[in-house]
C-alpha beads as a LAMMPS data file, in Angstrom:
LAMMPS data file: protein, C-alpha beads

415 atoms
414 bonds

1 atom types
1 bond types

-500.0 500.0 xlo xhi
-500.0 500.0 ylo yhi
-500.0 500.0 zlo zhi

Masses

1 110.0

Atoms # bond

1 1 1 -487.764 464.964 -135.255
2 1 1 -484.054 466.448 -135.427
3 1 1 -482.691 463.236 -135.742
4 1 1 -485.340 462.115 -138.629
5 1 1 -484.271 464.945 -140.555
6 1 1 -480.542 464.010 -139.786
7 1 1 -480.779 460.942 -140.625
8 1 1 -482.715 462.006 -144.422
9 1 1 -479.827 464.876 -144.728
10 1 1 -476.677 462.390 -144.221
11 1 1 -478.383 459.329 -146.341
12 1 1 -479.501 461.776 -149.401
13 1 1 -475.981 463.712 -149.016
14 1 1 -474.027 460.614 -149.006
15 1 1 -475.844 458.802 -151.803
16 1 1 -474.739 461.923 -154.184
17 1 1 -471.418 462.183 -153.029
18 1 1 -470.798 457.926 -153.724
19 1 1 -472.291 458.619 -157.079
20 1 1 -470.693 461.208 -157.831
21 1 1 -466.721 460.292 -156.859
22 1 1 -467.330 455.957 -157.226
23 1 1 -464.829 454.868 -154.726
24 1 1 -464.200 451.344 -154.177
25 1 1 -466.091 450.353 -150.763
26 1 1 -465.122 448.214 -148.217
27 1 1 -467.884 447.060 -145.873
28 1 1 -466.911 445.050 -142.701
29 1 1 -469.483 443.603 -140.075
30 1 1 -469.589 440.807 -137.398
31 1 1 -470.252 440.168 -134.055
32 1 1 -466.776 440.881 -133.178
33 1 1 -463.514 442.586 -134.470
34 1 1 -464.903 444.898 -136.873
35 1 1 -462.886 447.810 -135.585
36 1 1 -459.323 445.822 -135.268
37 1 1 -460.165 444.445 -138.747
38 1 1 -460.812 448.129 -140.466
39 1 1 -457.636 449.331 -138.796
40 1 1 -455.428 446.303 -140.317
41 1 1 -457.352 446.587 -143.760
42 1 1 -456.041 450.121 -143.647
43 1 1 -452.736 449.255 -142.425
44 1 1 -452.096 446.764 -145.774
45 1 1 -454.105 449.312 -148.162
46 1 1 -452.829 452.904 -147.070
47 1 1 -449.108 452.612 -148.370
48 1 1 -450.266 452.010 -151.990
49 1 1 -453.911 453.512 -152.192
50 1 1 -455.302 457.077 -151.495
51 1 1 -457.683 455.262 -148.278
52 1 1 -459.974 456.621 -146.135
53 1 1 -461.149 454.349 -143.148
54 1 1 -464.404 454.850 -140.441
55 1 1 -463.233 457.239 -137.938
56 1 1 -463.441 455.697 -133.996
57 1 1 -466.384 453.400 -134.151
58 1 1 -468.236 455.288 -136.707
59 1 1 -470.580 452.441 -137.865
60 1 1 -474.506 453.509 -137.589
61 1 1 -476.520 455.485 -139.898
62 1 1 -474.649 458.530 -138.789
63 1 1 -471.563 457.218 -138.063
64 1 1 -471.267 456.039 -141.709
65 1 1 -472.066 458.904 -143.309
66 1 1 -469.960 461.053 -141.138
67 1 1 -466.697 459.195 -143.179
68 1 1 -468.286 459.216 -146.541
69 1 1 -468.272 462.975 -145.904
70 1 1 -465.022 463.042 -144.381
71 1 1 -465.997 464.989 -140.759
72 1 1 -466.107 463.762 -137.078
73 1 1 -469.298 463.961 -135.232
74 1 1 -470.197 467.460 -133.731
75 1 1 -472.792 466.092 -131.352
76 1 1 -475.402 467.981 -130.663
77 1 1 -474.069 471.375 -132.179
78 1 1 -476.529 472.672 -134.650
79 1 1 -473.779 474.235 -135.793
80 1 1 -471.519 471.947 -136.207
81 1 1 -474.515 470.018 -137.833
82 1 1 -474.765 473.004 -140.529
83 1 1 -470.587 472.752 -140.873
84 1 1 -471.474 469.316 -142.010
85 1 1 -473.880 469.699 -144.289
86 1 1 -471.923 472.062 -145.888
87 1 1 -469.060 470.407 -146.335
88 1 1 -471.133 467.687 -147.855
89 1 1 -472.383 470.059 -150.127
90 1 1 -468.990 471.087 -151.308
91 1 1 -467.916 467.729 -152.226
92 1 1 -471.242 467.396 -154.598
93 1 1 -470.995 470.967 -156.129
94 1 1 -467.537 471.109 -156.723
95 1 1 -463.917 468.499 -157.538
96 1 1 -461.650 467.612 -155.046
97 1 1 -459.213 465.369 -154.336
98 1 1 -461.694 462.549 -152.971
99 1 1 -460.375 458.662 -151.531
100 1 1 -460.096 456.115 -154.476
101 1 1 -461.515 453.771 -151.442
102 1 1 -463.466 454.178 -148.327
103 1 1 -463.257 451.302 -145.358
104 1 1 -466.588 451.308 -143.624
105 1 1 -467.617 449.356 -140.413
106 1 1 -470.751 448.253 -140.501
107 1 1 -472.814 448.078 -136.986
108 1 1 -475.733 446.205 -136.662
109 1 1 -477.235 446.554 -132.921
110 1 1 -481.022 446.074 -134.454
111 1 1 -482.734 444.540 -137.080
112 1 1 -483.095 446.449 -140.390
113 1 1 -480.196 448.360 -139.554
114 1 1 -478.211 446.455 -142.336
115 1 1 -480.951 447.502 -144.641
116 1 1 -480.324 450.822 -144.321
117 1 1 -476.744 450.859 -144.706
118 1 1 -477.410 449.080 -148.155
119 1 1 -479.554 451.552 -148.924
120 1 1 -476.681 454.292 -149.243
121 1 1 -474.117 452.076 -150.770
122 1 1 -473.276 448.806 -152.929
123 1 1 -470.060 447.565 -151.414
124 1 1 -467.024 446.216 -153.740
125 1 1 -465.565 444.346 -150.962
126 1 1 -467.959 442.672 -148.093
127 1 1 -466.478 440.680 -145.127
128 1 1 -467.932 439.432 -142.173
129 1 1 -465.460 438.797 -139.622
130 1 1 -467.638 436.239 -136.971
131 1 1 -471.064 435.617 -135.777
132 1 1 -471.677 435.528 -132.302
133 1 1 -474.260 436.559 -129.726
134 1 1 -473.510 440.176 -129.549
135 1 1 -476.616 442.076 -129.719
136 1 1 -478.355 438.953 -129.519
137 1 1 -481.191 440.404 -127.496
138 1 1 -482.861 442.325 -129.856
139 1 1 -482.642 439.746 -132.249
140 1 1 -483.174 436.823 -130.328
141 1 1 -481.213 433.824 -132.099
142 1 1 -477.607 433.539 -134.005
143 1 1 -479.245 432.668 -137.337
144 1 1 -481.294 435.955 -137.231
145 1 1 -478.168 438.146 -136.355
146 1 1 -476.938 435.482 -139.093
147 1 1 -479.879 436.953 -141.520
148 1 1 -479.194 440.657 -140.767
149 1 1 -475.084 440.624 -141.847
150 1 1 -476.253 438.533 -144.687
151 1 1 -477.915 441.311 -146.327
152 1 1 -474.229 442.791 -146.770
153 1 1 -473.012 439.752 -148.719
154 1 1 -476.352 439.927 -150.453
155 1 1 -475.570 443.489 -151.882
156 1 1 -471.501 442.880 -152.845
157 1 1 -471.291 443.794 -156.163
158 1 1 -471.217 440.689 -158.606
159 1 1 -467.498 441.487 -159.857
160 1 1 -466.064 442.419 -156.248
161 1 1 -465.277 440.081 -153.199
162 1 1 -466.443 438.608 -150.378
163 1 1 -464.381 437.748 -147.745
164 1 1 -465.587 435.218 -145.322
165 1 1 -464.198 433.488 -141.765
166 1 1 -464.221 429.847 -142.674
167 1 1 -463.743 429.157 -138.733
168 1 1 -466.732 430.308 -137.857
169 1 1 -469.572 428.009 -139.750
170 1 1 -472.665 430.485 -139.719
171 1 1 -470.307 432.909 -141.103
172 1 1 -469.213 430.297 -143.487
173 1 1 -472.343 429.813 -144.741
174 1 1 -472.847 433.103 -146.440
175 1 1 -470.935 432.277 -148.934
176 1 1 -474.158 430.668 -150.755
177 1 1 -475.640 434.770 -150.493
178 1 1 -473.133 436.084 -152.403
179 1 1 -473.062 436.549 -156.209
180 1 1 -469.028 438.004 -156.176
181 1 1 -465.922 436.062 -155.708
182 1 1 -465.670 434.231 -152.348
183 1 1 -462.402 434.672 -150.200
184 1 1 -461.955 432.780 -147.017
185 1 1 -459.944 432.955 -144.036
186 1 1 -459.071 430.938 -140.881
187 1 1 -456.713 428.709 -139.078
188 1 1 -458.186 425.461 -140.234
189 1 1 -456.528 424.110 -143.774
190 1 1 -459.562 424.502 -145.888
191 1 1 -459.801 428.281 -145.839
192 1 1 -457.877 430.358 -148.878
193 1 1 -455.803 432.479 -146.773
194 1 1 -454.585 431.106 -143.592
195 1 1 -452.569 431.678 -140.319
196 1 1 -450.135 428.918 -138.896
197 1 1 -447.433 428.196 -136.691
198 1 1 -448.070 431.086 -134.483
199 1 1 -445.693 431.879 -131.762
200 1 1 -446.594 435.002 -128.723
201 1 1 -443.347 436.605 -128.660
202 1 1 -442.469 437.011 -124.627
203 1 1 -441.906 440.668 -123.238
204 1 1 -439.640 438.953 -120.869
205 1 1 -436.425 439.352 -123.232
206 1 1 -436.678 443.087 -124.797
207 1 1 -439.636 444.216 -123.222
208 1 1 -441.576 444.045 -126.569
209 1 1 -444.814 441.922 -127.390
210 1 1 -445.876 440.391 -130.181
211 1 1 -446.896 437.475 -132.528
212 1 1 -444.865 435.865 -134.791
213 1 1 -446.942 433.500 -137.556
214 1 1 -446.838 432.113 -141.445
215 1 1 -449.392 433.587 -143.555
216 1 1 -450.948 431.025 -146.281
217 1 1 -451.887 431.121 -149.666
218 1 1 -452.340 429.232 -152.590
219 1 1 -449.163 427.347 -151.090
220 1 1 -447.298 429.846 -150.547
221 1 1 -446.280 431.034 -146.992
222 1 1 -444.615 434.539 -145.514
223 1 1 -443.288 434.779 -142.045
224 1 1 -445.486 437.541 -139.865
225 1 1 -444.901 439.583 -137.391
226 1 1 -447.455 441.705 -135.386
227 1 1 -445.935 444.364 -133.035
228 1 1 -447.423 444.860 -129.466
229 1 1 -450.248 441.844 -130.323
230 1 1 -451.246 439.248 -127.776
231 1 1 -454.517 437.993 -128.811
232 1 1 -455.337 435.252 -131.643
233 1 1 -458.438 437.427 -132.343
234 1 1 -455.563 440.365 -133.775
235 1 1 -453.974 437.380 -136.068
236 1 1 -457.685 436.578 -137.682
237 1 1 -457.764 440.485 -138.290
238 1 1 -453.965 440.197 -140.118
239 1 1 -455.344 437.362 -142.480
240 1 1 -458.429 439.310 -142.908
241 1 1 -456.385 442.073 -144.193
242 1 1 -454.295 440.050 -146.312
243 1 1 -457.045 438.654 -147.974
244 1 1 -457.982 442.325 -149.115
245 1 1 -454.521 442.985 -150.032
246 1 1 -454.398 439.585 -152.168
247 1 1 -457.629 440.888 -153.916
248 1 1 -456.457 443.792 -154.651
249 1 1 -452.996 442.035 -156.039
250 1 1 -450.761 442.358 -153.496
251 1 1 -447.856 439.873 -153.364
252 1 1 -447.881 438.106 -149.357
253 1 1 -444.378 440.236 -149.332
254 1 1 -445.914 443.405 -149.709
255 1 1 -448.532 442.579 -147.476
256 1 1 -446.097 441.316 -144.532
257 1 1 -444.114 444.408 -144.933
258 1 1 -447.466 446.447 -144.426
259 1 1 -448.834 444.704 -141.346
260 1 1 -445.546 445.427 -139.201
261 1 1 -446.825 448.986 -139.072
262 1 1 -450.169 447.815 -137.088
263 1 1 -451.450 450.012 -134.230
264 1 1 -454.068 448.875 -132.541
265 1 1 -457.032 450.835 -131.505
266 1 1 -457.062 451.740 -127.742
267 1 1 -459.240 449.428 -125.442
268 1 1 -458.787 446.411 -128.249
269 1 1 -456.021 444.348 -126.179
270 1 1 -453.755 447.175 -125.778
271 1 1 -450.713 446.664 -124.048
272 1 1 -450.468 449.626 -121.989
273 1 1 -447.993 449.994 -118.930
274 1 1 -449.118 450.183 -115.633
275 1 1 -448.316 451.685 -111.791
276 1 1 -446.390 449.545 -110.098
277 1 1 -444.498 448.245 -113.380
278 1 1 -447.765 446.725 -114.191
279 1 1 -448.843 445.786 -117.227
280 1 1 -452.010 446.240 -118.474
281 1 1 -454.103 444.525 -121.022
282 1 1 -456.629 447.084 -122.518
283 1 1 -459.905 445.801 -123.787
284 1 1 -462.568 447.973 -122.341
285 1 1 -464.416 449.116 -125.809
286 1 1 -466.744 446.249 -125.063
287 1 1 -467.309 442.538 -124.254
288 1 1 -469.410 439.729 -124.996
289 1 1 -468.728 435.942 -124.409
290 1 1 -467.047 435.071 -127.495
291 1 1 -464.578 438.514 -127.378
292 1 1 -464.153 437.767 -123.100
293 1 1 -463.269 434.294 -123.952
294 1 1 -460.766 435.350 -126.587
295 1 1 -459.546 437.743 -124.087
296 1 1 -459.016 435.496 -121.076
297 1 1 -457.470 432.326 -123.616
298 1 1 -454.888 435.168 -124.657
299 1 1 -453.908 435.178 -121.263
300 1 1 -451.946 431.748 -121.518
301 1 1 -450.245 432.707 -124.633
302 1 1 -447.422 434.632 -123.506
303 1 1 -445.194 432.921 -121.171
304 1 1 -444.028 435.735 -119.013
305 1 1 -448.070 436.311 -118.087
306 1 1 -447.788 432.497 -116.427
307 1 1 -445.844 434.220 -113.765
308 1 1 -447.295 437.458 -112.695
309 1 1 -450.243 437.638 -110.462
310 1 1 -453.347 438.383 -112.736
311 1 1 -456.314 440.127 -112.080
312 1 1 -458.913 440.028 -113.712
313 1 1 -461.400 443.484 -113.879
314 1 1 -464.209 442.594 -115.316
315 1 1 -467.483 444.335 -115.749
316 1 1 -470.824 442.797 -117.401
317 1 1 -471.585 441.791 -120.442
318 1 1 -474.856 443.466 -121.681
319 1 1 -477.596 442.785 -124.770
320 1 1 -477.545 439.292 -123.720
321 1 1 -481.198 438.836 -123.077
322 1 1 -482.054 435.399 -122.595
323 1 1 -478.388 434.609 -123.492
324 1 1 -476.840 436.161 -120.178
325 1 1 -477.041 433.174 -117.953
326 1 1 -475.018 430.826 -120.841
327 1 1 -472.757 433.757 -121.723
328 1 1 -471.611 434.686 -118.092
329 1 1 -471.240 430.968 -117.550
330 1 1 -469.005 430.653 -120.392
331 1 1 -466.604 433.247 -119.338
332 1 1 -466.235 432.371 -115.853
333 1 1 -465.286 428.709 -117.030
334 1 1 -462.998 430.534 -119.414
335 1 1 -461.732 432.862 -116.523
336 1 1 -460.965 430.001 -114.012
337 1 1 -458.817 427.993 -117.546
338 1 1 -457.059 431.291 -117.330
339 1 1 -455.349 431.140 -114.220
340 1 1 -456.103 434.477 -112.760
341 1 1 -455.572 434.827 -109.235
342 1 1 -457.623 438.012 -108.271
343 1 1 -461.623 438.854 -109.767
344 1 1 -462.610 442.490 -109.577
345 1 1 -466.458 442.198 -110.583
346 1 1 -468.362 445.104 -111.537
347 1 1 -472.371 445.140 -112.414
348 1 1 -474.839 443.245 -111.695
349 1 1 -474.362 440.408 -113.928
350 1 1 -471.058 439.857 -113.430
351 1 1 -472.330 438.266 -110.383
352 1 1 -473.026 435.500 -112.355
353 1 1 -469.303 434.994 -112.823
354 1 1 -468.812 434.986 -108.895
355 1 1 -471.203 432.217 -108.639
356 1 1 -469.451 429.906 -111.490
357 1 1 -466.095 430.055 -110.077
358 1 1 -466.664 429.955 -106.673
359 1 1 -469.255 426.693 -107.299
360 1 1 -465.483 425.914 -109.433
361 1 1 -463.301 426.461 -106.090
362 1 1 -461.989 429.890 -106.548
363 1 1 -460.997 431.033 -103.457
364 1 1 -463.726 433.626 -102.145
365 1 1 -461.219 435.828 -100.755
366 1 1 -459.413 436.741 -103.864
367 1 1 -463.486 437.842 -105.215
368 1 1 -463.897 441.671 -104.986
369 1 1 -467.287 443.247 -106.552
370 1 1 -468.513 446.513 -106.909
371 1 1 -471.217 448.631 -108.713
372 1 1 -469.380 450.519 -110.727
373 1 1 -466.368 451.032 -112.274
374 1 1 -465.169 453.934 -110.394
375 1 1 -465.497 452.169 -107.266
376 1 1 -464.015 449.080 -108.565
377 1 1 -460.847 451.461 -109.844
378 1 1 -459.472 452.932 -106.460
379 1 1 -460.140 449.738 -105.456
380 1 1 -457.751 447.984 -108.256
381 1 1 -455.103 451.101 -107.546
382 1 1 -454.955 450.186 -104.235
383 1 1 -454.648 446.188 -104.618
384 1 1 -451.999 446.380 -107.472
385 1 1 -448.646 444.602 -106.100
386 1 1 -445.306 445.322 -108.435
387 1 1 -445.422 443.226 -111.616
388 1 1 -449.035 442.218 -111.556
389 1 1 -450.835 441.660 -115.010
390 1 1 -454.054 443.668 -115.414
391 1 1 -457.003 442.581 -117.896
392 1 1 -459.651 445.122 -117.687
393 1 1 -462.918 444.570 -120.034
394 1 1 -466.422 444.894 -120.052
395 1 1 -469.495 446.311 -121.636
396 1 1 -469.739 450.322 -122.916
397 1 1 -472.233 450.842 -120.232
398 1 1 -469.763 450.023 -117.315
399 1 1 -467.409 452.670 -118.704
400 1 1 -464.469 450.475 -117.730
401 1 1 -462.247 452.876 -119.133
402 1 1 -462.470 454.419 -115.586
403 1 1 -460.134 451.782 -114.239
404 1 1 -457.831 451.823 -116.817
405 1 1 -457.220 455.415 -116.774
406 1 1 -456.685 454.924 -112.907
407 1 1 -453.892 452.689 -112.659
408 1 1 -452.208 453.534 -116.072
409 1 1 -448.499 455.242 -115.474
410 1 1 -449.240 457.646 -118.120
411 1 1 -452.596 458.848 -119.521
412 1 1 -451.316 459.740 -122.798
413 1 1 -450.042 456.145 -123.756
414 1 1 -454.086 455.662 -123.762
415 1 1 -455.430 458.917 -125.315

Bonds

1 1 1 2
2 1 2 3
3 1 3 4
4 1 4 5
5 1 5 6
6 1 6 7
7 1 7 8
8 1 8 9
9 1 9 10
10 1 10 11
11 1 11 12
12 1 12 13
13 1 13 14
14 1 14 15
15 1 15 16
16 1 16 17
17 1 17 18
18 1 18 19
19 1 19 20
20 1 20 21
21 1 21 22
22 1 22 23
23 1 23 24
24 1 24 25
25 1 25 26
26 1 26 27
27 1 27 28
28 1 28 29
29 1 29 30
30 1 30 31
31 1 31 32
32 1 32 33
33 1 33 34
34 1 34 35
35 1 35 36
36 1 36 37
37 1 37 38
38 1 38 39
39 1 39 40
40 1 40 41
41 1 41 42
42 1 42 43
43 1 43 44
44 1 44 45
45 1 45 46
46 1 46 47
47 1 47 48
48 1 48 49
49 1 49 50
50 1 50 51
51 1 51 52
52 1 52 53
53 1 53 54
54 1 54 55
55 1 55 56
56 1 56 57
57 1 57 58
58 1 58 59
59 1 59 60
60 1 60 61
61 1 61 62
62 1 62 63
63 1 63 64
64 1 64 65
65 1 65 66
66 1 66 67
67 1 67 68
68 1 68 69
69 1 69 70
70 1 70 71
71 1 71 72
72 1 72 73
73 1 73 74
74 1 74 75
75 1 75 76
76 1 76 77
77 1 77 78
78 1 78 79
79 1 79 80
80 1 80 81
81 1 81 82
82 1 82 83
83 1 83 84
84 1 84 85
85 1 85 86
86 1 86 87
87 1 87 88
88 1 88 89
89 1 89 90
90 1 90 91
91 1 91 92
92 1 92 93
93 1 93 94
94 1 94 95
95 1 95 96
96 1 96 97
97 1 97 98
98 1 98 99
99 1 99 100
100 1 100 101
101 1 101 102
102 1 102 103
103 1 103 104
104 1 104 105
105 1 105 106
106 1 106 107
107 1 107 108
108 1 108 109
109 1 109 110
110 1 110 111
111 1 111 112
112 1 112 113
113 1 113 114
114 1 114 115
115 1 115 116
116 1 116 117
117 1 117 118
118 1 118 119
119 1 119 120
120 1 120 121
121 1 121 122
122 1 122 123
123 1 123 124
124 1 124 125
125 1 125 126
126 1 126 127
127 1 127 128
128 1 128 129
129 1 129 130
130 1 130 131
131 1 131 132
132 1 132 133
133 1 133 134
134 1 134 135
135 1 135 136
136 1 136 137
137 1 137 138
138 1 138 139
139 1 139 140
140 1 140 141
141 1 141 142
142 1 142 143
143 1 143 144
144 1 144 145
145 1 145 146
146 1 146 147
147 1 147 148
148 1 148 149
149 1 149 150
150 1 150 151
151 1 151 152
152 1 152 153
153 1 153 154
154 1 154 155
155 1 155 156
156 1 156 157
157 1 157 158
158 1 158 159
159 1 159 160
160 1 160 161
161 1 161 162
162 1 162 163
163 1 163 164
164 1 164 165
165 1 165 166
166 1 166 167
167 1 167 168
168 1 168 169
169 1 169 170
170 1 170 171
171 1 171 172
172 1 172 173
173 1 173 174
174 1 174 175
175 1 175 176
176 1 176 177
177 1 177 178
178 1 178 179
179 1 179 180
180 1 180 181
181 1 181 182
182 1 182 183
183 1 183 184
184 1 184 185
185 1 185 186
186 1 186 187
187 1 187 188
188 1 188 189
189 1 189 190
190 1 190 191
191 1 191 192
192 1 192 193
193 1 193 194
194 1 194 195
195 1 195 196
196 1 196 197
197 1 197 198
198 1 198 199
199 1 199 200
200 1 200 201
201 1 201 202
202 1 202 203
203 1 203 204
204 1 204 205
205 1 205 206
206 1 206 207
207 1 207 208
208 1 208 209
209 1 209 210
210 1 210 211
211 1 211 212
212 1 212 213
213 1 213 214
214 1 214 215
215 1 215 216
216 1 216 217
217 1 217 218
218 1 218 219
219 1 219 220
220 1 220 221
221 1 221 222
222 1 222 223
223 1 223 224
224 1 224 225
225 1 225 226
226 1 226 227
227 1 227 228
228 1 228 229
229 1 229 230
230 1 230 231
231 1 231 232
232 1 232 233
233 1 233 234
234 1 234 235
235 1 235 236
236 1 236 237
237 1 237 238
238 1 238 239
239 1 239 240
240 1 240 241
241 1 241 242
242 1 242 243
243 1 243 244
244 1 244 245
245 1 245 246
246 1 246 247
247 1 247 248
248 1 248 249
249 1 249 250
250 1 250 251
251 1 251 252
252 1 252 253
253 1 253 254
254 1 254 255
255 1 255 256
256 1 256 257
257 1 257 258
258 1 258 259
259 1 259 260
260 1 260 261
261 1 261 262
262 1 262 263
263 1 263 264
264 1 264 265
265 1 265 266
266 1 266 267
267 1 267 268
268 1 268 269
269 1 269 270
270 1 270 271
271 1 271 272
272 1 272 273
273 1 273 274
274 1 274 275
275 1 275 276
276 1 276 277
277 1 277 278
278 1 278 279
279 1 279 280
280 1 280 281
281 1 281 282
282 1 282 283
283 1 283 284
284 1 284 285
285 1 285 286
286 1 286 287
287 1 287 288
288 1 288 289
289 1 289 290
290 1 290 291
291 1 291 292
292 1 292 293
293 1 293 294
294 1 294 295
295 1 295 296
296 1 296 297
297 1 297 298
298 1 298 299
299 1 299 300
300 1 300 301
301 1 301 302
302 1 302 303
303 1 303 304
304 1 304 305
305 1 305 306
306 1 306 307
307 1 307 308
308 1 308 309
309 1 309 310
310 1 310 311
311 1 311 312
312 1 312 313
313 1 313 314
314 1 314 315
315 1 315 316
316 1 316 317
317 1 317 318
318 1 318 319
319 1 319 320
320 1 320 321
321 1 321 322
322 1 322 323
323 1 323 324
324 1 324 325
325 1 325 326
326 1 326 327
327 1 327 328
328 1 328 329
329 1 329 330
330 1 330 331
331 1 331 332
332 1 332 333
333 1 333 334
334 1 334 335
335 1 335 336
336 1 336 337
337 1 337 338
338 1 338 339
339 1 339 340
340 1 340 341
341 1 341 342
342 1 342 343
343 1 343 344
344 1 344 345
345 1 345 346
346 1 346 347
347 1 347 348
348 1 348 349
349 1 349 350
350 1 350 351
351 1 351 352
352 1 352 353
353 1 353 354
354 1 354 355
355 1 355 356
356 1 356 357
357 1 357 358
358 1 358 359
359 1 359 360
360 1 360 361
361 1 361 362
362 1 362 363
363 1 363 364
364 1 364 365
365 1 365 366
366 1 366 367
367 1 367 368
368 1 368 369
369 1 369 370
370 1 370 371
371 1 371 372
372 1 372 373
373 1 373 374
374 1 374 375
375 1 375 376
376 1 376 377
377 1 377 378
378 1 378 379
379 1 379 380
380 1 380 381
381 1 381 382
382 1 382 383
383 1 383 384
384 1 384 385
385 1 385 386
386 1 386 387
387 1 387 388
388 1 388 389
389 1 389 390
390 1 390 391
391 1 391 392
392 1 392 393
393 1 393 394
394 1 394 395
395 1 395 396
396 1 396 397
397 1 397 398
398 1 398 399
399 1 399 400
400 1 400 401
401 1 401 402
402 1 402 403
403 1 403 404
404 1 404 405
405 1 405 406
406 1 406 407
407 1 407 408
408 1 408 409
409 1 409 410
410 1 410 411
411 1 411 412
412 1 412 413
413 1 413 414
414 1 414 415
């Protein structure tokens, strides 16, 4: 019942206060990305625009309400609840100094939930940045997960944007859904705003990653570079981001200049340093086939990684349903193309990893599996040789975090 009457409170408060102060929304969704997409959207936007972006992962129908109103979560303070509505309050009754735009991540785990985002807002920017199998098991099929993020292009406002990935087709196809301007994105020619040439910088020379890349449009082209970025996934967030910055009539100058101040979010490929002079890859936040893919291709970008020993920590992938087989197939394949020399499994699924590689020849001996995470971590600790090259990723359930804050040489570098 609490939460019902949450839910009412934060919908009706928000609805007044987007009335009330019209800022200019950006909505992002996809199966992937959405949070490393807000933060670069920000990154371009912030240095010329009074911006306000979804704290953390703030993207449900309290999480999104929560940044129209400008607050973190208090949990379950009643309290802090009260603090909330009050400050909500405030904003309606009286002036103040409010965001000319608001960047909001849009989470869909269920459907309807897009539905009731719409319901509290018409966006003036929509982008979708893929559609994969993420949540696919309470939907069932792509094209229904497909139908749900549709509803966002559906309710862009007919004199804003939408800004599609042309790489992935059943995100391509929205573009029929939408009534505003269509912007696309990608890596293949036909898209509006593009990526090329791209080039992993290697750590081996200053001790400094990175990506250096030519951003495209309209036949123009700007040399990039993304600080402390070793995944193609971060360069389809950059062109993402430029595309807002083009709509909003940025030069590619101005927008190249913005992006070398990028920070990732923790546990979204962060380069982190590890015991040992380690190096750690970060992506625990969460996994599913097409992000694990990503993440174990971005492992034979950098030439430096080719010769470390790797090991791979890698907890399940969850909300699969019928899915989980195929998906867990997929990444060991993509593990094994990776050339990792050490698997630390954790979960019950990941089993199905075990079984692909070894059936591929993987050498049982280097396979390690646990239950857990903390298990699996003062395992990893233990096994770490000078020099090795950590990935660590899987699912929110398998709090995976566990192992990176074990073998990390200093906790704050991931706070």
């Amino acid at each position: 019942m609490f939460k019902k009457i949450l839910k009412y409170k934060l919908k009706l408060y928000s609805k007044k206060i987007i009335e009330k102060y019209n800022p200019e929304i950006i909505a992002i969704t996809g199966s992937v990305g959405k949070t490393t997409t807000k933060e670069l959207v920000y990154t371009v936007l912030k240095g010329k625009y009074n911006v306000r972006r979804s704290l953390k992962n703030f993207n449900n129908e309290i999480g999104v309400p929560l940044t129209i109103i400008g607050l973190d979560s208090p949990g379950r303070s009643i309290i802090g609840w009260l603090k909330v509505f009050k400050q909500a309050r405030n904003l309606i009754n009286n002036d103040v100094d409010y965001p000319k735009i608001l960047i909001l991540e849009m989470g869909v785990d269920r459907p309807g939930d897009m539905t009731y985002l719409m319901s509290m807002l018409k966006p003036d920017i929509g982008i979708v940045t893929t559609i994969g199998q993420s949540h696919i098991e309470y939907f069932g099929t792509e094209l229904k997960i497909q139908k749900e993020k549709g509803i966002l292009i559906e309710n862009v406002k007919k004199e804003g944007w939408t800004i599609l990935n042309y790489d992935n087709e059943k995100t391509r196809q929205l573009a029929d859904r939408s009534k505003a301007k269509v912007i696309t994105f990608g890596f293949v020619k036909e898209a509006d705003v593009g990526a090329r040439d791209c080039m992993f910088k290697d750590g081996n020379l200053d001790g400094k990653y990175g990506v250096n890349f030519k951003l495209r449009h309209k036949g123009a082209f700007m040399p990039m570079l993304l600080p402390n970025v070793v995944s193609k996934d971060t360069v389809y967030a950059a062109i993402t981001a430029a595309s807002v910055g083009i709509s909003y009539g940025m030069n590619l100058l101005e927008i190249s200049n913005a992006l070398l101040d990028v920070k990732l979010p923790v546990g979204r490929m962060s380069i982190v340093d590890g015991i040992k002079n380690s190096i750690i890859i970060d992506d625990t936040y969460n996994a599913s086939p097409q992000s694990t893919m990503s993440a174990f291709e971005s492992i034979k970008n950098i030439p430096s990684f080719k010769e470390k020993r790797k090991i791979a920590v890698f907890g399940d992938m969850l909300e699969l349903g019928n899915y989980s087989d195929k998906g867990h197939k997929l990444a060991g394949e993509a593990f094994i193309n990776a050339g990792f020399n050490i698997l630390v499994a954790v979960g019950e699924q990941s089993k199905k990893i075990i079984s692909v590689i070894t059936t591929k020849g993987f050498d049982k001996k280097n396979i390690f599996h646990f239950d857990n995470s903390k298990d699996a971590s003062k395992f990893t600790k233990e096994k770490i040789q000078n020099g090795d090259l950590i990935l660590v990723k899987g699912s929110r359930g398998l709090e995976m975090e566990n192992v990176v804050e074990m073998i990390v040489e200093n906790k704050e570098t991931i706070l």
